[in-house]
N, C-alpha and C positions, 0 to 999 in steps of 0.2 A: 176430467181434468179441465173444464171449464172451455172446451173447446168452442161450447156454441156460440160464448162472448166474444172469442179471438176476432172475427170479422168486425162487428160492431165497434169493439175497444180498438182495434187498429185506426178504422173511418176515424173516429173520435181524437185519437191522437193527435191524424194527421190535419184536422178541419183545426182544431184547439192548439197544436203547438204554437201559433204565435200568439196566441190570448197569455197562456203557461208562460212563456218565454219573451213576449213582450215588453214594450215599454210599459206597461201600464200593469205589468204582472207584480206577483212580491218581488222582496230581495233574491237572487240566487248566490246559491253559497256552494263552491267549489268544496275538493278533497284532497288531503295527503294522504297517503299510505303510511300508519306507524309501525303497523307489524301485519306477519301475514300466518296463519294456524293451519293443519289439514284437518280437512273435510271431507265426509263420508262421500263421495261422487256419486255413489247409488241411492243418497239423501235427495228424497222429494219433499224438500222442508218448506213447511207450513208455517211454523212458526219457531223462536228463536228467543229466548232471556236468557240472563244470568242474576244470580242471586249469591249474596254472599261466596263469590269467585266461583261459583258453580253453575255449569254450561248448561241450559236444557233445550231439549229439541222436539219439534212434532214434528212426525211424516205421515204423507198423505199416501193417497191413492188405498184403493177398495183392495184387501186384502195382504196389502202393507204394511198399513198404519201402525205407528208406535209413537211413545213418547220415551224419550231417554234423556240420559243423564249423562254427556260427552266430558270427555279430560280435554278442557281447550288446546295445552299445549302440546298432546299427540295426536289428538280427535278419535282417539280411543272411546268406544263406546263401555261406560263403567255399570251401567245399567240398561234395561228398556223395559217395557210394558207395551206388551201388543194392544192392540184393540181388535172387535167381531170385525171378521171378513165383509163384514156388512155395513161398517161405518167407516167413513172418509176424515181421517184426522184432518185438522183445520188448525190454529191460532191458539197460544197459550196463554196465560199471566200468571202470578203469584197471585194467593188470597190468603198472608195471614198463613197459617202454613199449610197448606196448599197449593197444586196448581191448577187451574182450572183449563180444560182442552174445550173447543168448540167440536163440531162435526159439520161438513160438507152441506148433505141435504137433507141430514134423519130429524135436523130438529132437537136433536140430546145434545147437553152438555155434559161431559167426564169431571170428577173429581178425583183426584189423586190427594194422598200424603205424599208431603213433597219431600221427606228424607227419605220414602221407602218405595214411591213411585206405585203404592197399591193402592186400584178404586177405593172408593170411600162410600161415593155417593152419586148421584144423577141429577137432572133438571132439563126440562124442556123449553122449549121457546119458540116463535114463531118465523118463518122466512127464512133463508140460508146464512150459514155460516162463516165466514173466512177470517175477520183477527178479533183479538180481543187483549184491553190492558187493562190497567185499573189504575185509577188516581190516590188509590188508597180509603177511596169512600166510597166509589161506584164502577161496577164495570161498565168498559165502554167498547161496544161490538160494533164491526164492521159486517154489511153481506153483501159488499160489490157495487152497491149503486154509492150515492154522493152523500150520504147519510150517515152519522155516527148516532148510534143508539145506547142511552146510558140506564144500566139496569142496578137495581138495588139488590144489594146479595143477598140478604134476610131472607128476604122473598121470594129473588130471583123472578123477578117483574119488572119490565122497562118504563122508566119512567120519566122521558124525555128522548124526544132526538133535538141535533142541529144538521143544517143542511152546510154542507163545507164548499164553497165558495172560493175563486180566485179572484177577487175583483166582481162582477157581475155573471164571470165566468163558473157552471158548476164543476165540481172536478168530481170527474165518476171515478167507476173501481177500482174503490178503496181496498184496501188488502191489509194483509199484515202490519199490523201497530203498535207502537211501542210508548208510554209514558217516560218524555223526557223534558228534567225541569221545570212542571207545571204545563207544556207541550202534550199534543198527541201528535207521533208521528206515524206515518202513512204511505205503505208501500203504494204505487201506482202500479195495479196488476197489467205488466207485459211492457212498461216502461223504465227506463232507468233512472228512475228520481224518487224522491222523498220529500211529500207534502209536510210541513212543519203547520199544525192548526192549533187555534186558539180554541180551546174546548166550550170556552162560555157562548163564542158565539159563530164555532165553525168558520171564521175566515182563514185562510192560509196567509202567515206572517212570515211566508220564507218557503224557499223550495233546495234540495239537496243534489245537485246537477253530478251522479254517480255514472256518467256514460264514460266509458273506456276503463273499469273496472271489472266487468265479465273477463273470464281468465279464458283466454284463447280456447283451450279443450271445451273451456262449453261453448263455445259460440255457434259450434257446426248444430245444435239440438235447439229447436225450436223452445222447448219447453222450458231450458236452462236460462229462469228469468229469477232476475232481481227479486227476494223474495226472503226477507230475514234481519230484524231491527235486535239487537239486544245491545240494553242501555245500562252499564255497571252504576248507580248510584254514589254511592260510596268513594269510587276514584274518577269519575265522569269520564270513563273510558267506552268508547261508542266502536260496537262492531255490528260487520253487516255480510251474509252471505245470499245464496239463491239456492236454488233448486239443481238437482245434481254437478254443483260448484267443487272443487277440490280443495276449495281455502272457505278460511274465513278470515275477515278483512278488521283489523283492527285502523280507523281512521280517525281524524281530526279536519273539522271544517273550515275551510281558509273563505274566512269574509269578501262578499263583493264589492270591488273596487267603490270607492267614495266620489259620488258622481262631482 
């Protein structure tokens, strides 16, 4: 469960949050709450979209793993697909119709049909896992360090990174990502925010200050972190959950005051 980061990513936090949070940081951007959905609680969600109003979910941990197919507004699970006992679901996106899953540390990636939620097909890759979107022309993977790596799907061959930056400042583990409006957004693994990057050239143009949103039940579990971007295109309806969360957060960003 990425425990052996927890140390290092906390240090890092606390040395960086006035770099993140400073004067000299991006814009931050507050939140309202528009609605609020149930959530599987014993979901260790990986990752999180929606597609033509349709909810899909990864879950992690060795011997857990699924990918499903949730009714947002009961959190009814309407579908799932296991995966081998032996792989760590990780990070989804859409491709065209499919969805493509990452893996933890086996180095595979999943193919699913995305109406029937059944493999298709396989891919491997180098380094670990954790998010992946797509801009509609390239996947673009996260595996924890300050790096976004963008792969050509044909191929399935990386064919660039950018290093993602706050200022001079790098911003590490990256996590869970989501393509919004020409954006990649960027869960920070174990913090409560959401890096907003410019994919051309990796700066962060905005940060998503999500603290006091963890729903009191998860607060008392370490694990229950911020962890779950899904961006409706279509009606630009932006929701966000975590890791054994009991909701899912339907929000709107309230811009930072005009200096």
């Amino acid at each position: 469960m990425k425990r052996q980061l927890l140390f290092v990513t906390a240090l890092y936090s606390i040395l960086c949050a006035a770099c993140l949070f400073g004067s000299e940081s991006a814009p931050i951007y507050g939140y309202r709450i528009v609605a609020s959905f149930p959530h599987d609680p014993a979901a260790f969600t990986q990752g999180l979209l929606i597609f033509n109003g349709q909810l899909f979910e990864s879950i992690g941990l060795y011997g857990h793993s699924a990918l499903r197919r949730v009714d947002l507004t009961t959190g009814r699970i309407e579908q799932e697909t296991r995966l081998p006992a032996d792989c760590f679901g990780e990070g989804i996106a859409i491709w065209r119709d499919d969805i493509v899953q990452l893996t933890w540390r086996e180095q595979r990636g999943l193919i699913y049909a995305r109406t029937t939620l059944q493999p298709r097909a396989s891919f491997t890759y180098s380094g670990e896992g954790w998010g992946i979107t797509s801009d509609g022309t390239q996947w673009i993977i996260s595996d924890g360090s300050a790096e976004l790596r963008f792969f050509e799907p044909t191929t399935r061959r990386e064919v660039r990174r950018v290093l993602v930056r706050d200022g001079e400042q790098k911003v590490m583990a990256l996590n869970e990502l989501e393509w919004v409006a020409g954006e990649v957004w960027a869960n920070i693994w174990q913090q409560e925010r959401i890096a907003r990057i410019d994919p051309a050239t990796g700066a962060v143009v905005g940060w998503l200050d999500l603290r006091g949103l963890r729903p009191l039940a998860a607060r008392r579990n370490p694990d229950a972190v911020l962890n779950g971007i899904a961006y409706d295109a279509a009606s630009g309806r932006l929701f966000v959950t975590g890791k054994y969360w009991p909701q899912v957060f339907e929000i709107t960003l309230i811009p930072p005051p005009r200096s």
